[in-house]
C-alpha positions in Angstrom: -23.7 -50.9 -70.1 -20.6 -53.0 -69.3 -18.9 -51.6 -72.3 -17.9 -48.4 -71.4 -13.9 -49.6 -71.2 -14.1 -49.7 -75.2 -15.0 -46.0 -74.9 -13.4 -44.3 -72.1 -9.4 -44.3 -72.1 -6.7 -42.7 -70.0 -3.8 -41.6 -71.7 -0.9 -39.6 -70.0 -0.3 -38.1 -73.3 -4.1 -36.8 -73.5 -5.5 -34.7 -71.5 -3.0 -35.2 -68.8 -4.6 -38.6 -68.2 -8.1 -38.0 -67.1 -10.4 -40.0 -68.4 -11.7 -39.1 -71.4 -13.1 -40.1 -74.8 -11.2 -42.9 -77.2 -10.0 -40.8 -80.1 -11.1 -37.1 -79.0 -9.9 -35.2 -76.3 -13.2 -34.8 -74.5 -13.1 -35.0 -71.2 -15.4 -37.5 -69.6 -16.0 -34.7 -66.8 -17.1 -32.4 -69.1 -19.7 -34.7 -70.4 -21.1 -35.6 -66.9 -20.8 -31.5 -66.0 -23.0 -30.8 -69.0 -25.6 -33.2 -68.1 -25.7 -32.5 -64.6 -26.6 -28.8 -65.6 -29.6 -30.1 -67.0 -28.0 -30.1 -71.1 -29.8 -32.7 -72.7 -28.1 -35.6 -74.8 -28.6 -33.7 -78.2 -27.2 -30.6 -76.6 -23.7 -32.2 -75.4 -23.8 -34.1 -78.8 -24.4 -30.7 -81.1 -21.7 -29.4 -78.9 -19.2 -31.9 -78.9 -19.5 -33.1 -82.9 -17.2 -35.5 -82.2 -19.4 -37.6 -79.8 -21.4 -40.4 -80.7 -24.5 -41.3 -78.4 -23.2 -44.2 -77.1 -20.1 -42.0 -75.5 -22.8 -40.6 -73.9 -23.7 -43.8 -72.0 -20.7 -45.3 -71.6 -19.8 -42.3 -69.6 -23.1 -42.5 -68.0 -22.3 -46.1 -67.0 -18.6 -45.0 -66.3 -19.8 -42.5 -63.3 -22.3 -45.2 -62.2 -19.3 -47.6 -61.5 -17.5 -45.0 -59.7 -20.4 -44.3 -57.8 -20.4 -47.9 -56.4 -16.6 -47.7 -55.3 -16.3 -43.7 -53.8 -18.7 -42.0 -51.9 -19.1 -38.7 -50.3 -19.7 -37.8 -46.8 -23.0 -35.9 -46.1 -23.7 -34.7 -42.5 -26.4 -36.6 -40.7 -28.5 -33.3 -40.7 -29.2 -31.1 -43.7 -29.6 -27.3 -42.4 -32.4 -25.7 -43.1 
């Protein structure tokens, strides 16, 4: 989805300018938190009414940009 920019804004006034949904004040962290603690699509939607689904994947698309531009350092061994 190349169309998450008509979805996710940054506003100084909102949200202290993180990144967040157009026209709510739901954090775009949030979303990607929710998910990433296994909270399906229909969960985060019932619990943000104000979503649509395709917030959902913009925000999806959104982390997969940043993904290409930052990256974190593992070590080269994982303990065990």
């Amino acid at each position: 989805m190349t169309g998450w920019r008509e979805r996710i804004v940054w506003d100084p006034q909102v949200c202290h300018g993180k990144a967040c949904i157009r026209g709510t004040r739901v954090l775009v962290s949030v979303i990607l938190d929710n998910l990433a603690r296994g909270f399906s699509r229909e969960e985060v939607l019932t619990a943000y009414p104000s979503l649509q689904s395709a917030d959902v994947d913009a925000t999806l698309a959104y982390a997969a940009e940043l993904s290409r531009d930052r990256w974190i350092e593992f070590p080269a061994e994982v303990p065990a």
